[in-house]
N, CA, C and O atoms as a GROMACS GRO file, in nm:
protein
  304
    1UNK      N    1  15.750   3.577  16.455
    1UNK     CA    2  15.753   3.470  16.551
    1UNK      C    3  15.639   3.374  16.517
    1UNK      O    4  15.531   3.425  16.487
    2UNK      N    5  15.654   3.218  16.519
    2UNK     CA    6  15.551   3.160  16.500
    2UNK      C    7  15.559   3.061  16.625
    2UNK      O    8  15.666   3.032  16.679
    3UNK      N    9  15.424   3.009  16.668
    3UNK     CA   10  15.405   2.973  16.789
    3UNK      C   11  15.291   2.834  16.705
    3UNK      O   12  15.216   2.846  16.608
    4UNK      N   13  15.319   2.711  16.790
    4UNK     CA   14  15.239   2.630  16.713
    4UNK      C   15  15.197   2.602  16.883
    4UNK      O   16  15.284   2.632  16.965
    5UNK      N   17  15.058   2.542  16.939
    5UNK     CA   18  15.043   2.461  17.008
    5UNK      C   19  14.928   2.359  17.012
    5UNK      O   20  14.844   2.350  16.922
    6UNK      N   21  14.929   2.282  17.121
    6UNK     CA   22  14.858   2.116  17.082
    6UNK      C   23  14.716   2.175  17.066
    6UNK      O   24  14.644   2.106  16.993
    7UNK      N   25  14.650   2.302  17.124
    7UNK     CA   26  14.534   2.286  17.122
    7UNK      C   27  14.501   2.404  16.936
    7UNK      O   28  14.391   2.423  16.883
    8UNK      N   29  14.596   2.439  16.902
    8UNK     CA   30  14.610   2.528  16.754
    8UNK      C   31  14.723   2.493  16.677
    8UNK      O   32  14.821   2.566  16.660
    9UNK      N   33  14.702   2.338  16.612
    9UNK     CA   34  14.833   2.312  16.520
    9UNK      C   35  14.856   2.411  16.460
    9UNK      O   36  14.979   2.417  16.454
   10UNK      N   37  14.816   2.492  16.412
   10UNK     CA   38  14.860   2.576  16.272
   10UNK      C   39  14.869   2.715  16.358
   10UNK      O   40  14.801   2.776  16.440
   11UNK      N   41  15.003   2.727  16.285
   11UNK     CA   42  15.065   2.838  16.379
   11UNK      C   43  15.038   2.973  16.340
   11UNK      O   44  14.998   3.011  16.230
   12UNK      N   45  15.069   3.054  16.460
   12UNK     CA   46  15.021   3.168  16.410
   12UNK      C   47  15.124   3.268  16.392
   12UNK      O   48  15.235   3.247  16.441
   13UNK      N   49  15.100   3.376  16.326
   13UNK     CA   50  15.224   3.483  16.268
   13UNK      C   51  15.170   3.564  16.382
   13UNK      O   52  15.054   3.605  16.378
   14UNK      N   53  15.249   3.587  16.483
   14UNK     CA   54  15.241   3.707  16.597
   14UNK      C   55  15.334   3.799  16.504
   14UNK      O   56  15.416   3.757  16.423
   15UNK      N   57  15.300   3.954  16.538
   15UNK     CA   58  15.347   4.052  16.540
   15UNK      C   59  15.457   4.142  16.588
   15UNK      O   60  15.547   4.065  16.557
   16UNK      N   61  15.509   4.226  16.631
   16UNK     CA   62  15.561   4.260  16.728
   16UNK      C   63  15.507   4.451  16.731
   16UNK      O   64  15.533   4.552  16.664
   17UNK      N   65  15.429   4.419  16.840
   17UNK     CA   66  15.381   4.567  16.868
   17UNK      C   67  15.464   4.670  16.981
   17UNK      O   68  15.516   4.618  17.080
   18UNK      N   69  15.471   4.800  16.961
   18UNK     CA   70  15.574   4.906  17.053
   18UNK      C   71  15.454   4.972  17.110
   18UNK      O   72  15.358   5.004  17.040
   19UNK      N   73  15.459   4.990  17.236
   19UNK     CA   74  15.380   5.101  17.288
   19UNK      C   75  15.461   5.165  17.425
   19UNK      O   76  15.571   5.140  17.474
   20UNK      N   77  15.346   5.266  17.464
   20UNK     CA   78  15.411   5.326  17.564
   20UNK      C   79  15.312   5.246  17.746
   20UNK      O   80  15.189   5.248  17.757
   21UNK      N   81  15.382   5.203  17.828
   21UNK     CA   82  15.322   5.163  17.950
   21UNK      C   83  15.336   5.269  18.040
   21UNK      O   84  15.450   5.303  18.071
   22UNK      N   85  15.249   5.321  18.082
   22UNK     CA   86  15.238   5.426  18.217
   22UNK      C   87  15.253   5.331  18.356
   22UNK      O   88  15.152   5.301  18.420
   23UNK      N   89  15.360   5.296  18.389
   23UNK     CA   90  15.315   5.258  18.519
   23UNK      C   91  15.311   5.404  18.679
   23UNK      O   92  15.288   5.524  18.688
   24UNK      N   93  15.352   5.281  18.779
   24UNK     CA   94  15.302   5.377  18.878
   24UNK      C   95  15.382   5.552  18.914
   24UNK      O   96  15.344   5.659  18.961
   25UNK      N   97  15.520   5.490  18.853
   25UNK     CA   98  15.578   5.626  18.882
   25UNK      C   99  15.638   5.673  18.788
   25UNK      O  100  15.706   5.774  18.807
   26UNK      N  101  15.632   5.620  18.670
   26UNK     CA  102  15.694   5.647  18.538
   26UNK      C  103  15.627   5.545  18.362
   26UNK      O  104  15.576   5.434  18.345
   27UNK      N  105  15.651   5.618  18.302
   27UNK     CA  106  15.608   5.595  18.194
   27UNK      C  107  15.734   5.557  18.092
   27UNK      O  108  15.816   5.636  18.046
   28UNK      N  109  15.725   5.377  18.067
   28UNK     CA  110  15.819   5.324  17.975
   28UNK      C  111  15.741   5.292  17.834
   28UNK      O  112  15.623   5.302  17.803
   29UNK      N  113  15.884   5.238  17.745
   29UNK     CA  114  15.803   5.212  17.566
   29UNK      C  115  15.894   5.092  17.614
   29UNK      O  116  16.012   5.095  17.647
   30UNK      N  117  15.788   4.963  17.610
   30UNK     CA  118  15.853   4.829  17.553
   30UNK      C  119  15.746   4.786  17.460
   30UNK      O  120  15.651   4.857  17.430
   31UNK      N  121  15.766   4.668  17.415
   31UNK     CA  122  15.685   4.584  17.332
   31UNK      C  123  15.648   4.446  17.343
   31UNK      O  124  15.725   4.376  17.409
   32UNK      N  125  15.547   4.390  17.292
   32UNK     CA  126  15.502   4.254  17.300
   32UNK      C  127  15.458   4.214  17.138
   32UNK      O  128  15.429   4.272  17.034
   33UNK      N  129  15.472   4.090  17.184
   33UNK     CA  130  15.412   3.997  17.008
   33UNK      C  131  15.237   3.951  17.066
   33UNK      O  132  15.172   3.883  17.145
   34UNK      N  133  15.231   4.037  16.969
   34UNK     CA  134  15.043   3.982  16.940
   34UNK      C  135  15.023   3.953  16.790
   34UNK      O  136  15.111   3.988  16.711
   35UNK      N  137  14.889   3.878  16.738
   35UNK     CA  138  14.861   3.870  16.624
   35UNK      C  139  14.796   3.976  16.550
   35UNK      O  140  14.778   3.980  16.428
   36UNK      N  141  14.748   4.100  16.677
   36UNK     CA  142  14.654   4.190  16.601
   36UNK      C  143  14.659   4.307  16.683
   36UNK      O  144  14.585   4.403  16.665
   37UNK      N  145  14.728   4.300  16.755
   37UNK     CA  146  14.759   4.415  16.847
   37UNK      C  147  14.601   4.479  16.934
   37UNK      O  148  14.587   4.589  16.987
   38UNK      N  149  14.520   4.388  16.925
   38UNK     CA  150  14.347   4.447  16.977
   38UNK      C  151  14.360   4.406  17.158
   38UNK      O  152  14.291   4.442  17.253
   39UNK      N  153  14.468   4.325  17.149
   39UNK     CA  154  14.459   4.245  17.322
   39UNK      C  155  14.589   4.277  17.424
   39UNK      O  156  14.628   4.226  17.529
   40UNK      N  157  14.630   4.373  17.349
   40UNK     CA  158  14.747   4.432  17.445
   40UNK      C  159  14.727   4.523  17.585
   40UNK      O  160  14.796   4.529  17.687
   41UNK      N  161  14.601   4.594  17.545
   41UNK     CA  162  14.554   4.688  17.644
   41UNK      C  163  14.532   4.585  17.759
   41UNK      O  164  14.606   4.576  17.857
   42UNK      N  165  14.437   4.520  17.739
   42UNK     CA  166  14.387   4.354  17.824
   42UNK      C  167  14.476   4.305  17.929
   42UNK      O  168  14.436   4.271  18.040
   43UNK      N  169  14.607   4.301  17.888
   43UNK     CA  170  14.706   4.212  17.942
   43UNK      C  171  14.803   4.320  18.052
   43UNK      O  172  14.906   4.279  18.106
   44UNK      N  173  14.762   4.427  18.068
   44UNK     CA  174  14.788   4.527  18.158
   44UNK      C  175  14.679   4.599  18.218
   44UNK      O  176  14.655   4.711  18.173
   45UNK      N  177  14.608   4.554  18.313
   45UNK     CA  178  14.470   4.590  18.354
   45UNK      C  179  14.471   4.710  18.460
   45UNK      O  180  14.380   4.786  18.495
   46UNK      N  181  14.607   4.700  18.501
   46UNK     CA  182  14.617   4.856  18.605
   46UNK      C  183  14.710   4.898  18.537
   46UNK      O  184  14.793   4.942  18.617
   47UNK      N  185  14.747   4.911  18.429
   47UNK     CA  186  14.824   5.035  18.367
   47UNK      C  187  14.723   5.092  18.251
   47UNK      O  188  14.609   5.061  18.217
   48UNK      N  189  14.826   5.199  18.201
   48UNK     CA  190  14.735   5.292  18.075
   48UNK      C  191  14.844   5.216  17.986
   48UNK      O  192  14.953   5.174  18.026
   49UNK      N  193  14.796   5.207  17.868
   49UNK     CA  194  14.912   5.211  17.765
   49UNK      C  195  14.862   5.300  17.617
   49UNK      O  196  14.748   5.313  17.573
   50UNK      N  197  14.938   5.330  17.584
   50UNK     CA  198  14.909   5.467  17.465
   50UNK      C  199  15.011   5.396  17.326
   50UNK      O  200  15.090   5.304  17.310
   51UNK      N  201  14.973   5.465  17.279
   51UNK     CA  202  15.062   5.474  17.122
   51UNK      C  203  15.129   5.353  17.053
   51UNK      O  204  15.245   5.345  17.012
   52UNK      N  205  15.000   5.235  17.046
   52UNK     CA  206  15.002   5.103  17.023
   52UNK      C  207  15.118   5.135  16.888
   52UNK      O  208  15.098   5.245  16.834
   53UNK      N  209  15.189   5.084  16.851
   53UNK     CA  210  15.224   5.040  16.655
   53UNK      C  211  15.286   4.929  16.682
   53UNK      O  212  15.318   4.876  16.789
   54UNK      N  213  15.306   4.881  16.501
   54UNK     CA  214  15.313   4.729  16.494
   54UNK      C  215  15.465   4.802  16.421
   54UNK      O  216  15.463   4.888  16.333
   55UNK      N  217  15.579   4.747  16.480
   55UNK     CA  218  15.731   4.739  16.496
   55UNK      C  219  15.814   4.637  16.376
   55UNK      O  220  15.750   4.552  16.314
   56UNK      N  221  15.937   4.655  16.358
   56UNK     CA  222  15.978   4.537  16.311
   56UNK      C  223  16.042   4.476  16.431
   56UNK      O  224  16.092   4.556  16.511
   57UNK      N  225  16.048   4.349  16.458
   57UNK     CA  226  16.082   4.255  16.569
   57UNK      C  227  16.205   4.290  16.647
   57UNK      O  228  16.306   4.224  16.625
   58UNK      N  229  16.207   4.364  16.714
   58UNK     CA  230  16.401   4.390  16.764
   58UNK      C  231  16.507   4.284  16.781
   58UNK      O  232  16.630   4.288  16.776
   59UNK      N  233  16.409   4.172  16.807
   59UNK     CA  234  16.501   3.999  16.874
   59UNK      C  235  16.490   3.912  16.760
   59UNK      O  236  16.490   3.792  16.787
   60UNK      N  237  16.479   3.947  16.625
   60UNK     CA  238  16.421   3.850  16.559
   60UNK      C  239  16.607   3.823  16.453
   60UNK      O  240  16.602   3.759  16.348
   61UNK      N  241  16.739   3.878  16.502
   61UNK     CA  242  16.799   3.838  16.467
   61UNK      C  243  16.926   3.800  16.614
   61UNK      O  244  17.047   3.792  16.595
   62UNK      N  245  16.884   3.788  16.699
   62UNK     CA  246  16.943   3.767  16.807
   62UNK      C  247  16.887   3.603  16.876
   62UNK      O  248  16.772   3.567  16.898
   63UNK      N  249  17.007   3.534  16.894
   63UNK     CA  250  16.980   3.403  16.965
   63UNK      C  251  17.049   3.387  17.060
   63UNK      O  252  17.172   3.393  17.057
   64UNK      N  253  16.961   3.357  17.190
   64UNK     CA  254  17.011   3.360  17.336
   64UNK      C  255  16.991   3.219  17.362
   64UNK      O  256  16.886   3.166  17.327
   65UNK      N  257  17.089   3.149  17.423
   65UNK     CA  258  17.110   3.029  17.466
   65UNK      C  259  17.102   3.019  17.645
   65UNK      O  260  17.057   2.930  17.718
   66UNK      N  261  17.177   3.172  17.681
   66UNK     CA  262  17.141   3.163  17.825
   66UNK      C  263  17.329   3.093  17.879
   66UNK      O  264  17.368   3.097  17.996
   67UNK      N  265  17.384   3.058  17.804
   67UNK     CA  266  17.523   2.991  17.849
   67UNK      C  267  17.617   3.123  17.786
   67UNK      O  268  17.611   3.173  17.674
   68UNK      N  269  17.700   3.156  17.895
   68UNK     CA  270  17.825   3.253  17.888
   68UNK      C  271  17.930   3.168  17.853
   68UNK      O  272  17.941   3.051  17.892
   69UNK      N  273  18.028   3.242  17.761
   69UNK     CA  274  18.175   3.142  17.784
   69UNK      C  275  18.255   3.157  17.873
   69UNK      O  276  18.289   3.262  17.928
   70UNK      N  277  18.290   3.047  17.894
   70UNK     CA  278  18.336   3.018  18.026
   70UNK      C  279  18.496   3.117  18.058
   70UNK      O  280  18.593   3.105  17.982
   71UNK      N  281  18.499   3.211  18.180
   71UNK     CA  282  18.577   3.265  18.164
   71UNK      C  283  18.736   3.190  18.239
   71UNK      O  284  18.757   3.096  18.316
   72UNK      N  285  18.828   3.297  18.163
   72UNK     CA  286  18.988   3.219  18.198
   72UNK      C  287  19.011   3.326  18.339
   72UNK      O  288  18.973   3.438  18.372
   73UNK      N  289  19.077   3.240  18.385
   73UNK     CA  290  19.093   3.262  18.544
   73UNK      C  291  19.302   3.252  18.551
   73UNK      O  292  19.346   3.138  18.564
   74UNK      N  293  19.370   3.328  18.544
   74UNK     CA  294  19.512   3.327  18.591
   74UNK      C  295  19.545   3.318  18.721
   74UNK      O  296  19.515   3.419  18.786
   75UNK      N  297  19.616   3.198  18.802
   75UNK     CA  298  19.642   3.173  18.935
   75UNK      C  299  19.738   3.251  18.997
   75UNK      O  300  19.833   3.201  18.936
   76UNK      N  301  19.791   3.335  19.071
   76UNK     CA  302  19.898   3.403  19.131
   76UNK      C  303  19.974   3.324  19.204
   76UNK      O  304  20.072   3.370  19.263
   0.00000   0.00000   0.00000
């Protein structure tokens, strides 16, 4: 993923890191894009998270537009 913005023209190569999130009543594995995986813990300040690794991208061949096709409707 590359991310350019006004205050960092030059974009940066984020990552895509897998870990595990402990929340309050259960413990899930999702992932986030970081550049270095050092600021993930950070960004969840009341959870634990364990078993940081750097992933290959799961979405990086999938494109979502957000528009369904429009479905056919038969009149009775």
């Amino acid at each position: 993923m590359v991310i350019k913005t006004a205050e960092n023209p030059k974009p940066s190569q984020q990552k895509c890191w897998e870990f595990n999130l402990k929340l309050e009543n259960k413990t899930i594995k999702t992932f986030v894009y970081s550049d270095t995986g050092k600021d993930i813990e950070s960004r969840f300040p009341n959870n634990t998270v364990t078993n940081i690794k750097e992933i290959t991208d799961p979405l990086k061949d999938v494109a979502e537009t957000g528009w369904k096709p429009k479905e056919k409707y038969a009149y009775k």
